[in-house]
Backbone as numpy.savetxt, mean C-alpha at the origin, in Angstrom:
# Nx Ny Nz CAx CAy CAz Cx Cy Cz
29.65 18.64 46.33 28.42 17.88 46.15 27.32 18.76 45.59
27.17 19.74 46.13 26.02 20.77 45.75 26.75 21.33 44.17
27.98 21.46 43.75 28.22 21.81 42.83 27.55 20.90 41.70
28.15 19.99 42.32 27.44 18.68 40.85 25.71 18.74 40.39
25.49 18.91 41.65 23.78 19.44 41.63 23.71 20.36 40.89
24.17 21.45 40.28 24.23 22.50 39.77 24.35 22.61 38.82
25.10 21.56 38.78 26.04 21.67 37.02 24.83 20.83 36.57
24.07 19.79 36.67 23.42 18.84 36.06 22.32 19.79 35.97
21.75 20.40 36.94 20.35 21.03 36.38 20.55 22.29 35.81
21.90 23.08 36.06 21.98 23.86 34.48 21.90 22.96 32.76
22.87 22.04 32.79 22.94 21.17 31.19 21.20 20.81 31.18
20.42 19.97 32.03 19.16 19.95 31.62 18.63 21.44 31.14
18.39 22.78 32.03 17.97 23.33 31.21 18.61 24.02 30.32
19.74 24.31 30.29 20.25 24.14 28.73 19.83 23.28 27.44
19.58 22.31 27.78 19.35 21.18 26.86 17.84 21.47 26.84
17.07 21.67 27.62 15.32 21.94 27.42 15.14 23.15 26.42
16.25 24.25 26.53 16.43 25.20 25.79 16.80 25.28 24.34
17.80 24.14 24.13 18.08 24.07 22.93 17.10 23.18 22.10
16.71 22.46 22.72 15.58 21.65 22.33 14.08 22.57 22.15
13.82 23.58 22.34 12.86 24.27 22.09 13.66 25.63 20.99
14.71 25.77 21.10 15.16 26.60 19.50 15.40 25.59 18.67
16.09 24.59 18.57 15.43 23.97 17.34 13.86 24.07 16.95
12.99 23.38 17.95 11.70 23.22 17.36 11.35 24.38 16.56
11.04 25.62 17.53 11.06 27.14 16.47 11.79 26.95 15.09
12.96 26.91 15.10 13.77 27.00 13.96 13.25 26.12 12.78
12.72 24.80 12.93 12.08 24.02 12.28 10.52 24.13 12.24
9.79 24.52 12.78 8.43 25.48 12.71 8.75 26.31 11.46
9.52 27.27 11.85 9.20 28.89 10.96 9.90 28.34 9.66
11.10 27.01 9.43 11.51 26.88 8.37 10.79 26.28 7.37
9.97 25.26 8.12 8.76 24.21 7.38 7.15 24.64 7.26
7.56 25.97 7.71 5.90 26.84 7.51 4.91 26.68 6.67
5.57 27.09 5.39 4.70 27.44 4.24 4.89 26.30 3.04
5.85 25.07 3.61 6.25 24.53 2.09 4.79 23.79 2.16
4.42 23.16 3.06 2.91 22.17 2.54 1.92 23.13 2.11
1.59 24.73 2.14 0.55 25.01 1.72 0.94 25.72 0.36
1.74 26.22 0.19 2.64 26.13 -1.21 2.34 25.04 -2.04
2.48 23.88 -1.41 2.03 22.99 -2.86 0.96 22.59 -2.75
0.20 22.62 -2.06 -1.37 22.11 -2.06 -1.90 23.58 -3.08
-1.36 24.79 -2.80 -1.85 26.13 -3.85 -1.37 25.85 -5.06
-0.44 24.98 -5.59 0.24 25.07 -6.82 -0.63 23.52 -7.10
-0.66 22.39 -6.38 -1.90 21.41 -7.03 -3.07 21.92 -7.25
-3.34 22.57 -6.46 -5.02 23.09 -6.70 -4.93 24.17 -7.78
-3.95 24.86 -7.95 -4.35 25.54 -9.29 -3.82 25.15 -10.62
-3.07 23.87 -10.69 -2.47 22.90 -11.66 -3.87 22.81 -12.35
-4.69 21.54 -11.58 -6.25 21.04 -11.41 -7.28 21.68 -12.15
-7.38 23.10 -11.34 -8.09 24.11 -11.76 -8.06 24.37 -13.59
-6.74 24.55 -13.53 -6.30 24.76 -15.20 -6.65 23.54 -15.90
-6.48 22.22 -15.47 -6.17 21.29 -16.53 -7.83 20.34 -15.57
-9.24 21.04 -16.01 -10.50 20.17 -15.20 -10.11 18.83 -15.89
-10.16 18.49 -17.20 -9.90 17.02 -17.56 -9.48 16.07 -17.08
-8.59 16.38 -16.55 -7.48 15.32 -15.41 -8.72 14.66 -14.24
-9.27 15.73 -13.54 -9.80 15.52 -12.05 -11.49 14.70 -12.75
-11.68 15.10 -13.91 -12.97 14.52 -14.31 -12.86 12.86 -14.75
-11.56 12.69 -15.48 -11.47 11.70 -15.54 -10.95 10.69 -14.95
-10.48 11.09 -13.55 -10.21 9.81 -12.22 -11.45 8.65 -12.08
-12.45 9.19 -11.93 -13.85 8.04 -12.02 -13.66 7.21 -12.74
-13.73 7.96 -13.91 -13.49 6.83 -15.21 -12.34 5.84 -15.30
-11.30 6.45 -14.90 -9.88 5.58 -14.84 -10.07 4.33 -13.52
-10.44 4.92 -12.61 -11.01 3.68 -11.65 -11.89 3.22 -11.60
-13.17 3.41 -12.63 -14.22 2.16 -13.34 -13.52 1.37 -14.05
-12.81 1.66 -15.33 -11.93 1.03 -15.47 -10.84 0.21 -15.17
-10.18 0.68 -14.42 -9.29 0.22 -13.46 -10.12 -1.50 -13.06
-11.22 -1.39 -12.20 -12.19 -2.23 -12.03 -12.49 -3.26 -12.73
-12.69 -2.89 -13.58 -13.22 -3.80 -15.16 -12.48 -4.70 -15.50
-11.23 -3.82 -15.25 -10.14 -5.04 -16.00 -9.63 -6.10 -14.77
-9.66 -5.71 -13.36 -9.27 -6.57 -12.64 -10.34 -7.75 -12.23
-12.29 -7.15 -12.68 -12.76 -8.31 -12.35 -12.92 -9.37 -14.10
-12.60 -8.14 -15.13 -12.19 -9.46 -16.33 -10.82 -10.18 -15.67
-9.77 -9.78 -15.55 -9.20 -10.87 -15.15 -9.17 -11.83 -14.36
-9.97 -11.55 -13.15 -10.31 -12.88 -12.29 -11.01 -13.51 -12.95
-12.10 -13.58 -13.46 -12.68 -14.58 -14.49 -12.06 -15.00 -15.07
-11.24 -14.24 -16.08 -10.50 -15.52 -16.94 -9.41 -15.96 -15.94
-8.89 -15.74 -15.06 -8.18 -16.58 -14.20 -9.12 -18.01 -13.96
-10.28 -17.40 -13.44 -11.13 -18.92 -12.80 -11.53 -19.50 -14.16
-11.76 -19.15 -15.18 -12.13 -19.69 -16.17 -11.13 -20.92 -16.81
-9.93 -20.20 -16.78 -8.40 -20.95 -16.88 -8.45 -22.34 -16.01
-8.66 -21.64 -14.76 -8.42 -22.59 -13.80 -9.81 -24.04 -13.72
-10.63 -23.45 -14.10 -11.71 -24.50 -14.58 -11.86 -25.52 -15.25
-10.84 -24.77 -17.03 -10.48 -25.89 -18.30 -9.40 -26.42 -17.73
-8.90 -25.99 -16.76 -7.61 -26.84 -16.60 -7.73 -28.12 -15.80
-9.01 -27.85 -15.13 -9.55 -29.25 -13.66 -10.21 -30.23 -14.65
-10.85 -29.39 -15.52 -11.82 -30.74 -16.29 -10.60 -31.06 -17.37
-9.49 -30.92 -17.72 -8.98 -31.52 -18.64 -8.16 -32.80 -17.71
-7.74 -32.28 -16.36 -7.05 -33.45 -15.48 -8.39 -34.48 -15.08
-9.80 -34.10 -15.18 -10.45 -35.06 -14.31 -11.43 -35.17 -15.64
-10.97 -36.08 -16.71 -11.43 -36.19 -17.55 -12.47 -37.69 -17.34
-13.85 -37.44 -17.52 -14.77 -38.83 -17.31 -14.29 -39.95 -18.06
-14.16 -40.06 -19.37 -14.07 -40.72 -20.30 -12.75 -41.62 -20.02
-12.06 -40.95 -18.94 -10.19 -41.67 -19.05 -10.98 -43.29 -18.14
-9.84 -43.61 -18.68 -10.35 -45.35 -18.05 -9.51 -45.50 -16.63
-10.21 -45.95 -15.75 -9.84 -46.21 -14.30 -8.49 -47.31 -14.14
-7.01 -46.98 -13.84 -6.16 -48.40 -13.72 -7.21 -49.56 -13.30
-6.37 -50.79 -13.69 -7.29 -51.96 -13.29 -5.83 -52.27 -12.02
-4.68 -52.13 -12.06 -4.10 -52.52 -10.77 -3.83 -51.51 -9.57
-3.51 -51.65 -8.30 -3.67 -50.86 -7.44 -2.37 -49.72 -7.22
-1.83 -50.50 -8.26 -0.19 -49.41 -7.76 -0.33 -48.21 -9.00
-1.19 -47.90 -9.71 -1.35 -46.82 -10.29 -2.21 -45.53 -9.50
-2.84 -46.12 -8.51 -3.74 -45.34 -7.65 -2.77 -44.22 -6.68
-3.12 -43.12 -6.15 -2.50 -42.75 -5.66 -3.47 -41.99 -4.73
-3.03 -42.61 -3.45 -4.21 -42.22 -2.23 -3.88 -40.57 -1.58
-5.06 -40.31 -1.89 -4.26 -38.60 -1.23 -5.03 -38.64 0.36
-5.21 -39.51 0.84 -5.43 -39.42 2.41 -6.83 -39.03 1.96
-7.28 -38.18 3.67 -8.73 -37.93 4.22 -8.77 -36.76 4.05
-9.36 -36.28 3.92 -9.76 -34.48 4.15 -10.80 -34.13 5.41
């Protein structure tokens, strides 16, 4: 009975153990790769200022064109209501051309 006790809380800390050499092992392996490339973007950047100057501009742009296109979306969508709800069309004179769209 006491053996089994023994055996289980050696494998836990065994297992607490191996579970903390991995972590190390994955620490010291994954050290340097994120500041490695943040040093190789930042001196990409550095070399090429044009790029970083012209983000503003690309997302004013960017802008421009998405609120021209909602306009001409609603604009679309505008000629398209007044061409279905045209004044001038003549009203059926019998009732089975009507078509009741309920209450709102």
């Amino acid at each position: 009975m006491i053996s089994n006790w023994i055996f289980v809380i050696v494998m836990i800390l065994l297992a607490i153990l191996a579970y903390f050499i991995g972590l190390t092992r994955g620490i010291s392996g994954s050290q340097h790769l994120y500041d490695d490339g943040w040093m190789a973007a930042e001196t990409y950047f550095k070399q090429h200022p044009e790029l970083v100057q012209d983000i503003d501009k690309m997302l004013d742009d960017l802008y421009e064109e998405h609120e021209r296109e909602k306009q001409q979306k609603a604009r679309r969508l505008v000629r398209e209501l007044d061409e279905m709800f045209d004044p001038e069309c003549p009203l059926p004179e019998d009732d089975d051309n009507i078509l009741d769209g309920g209450t709102y």
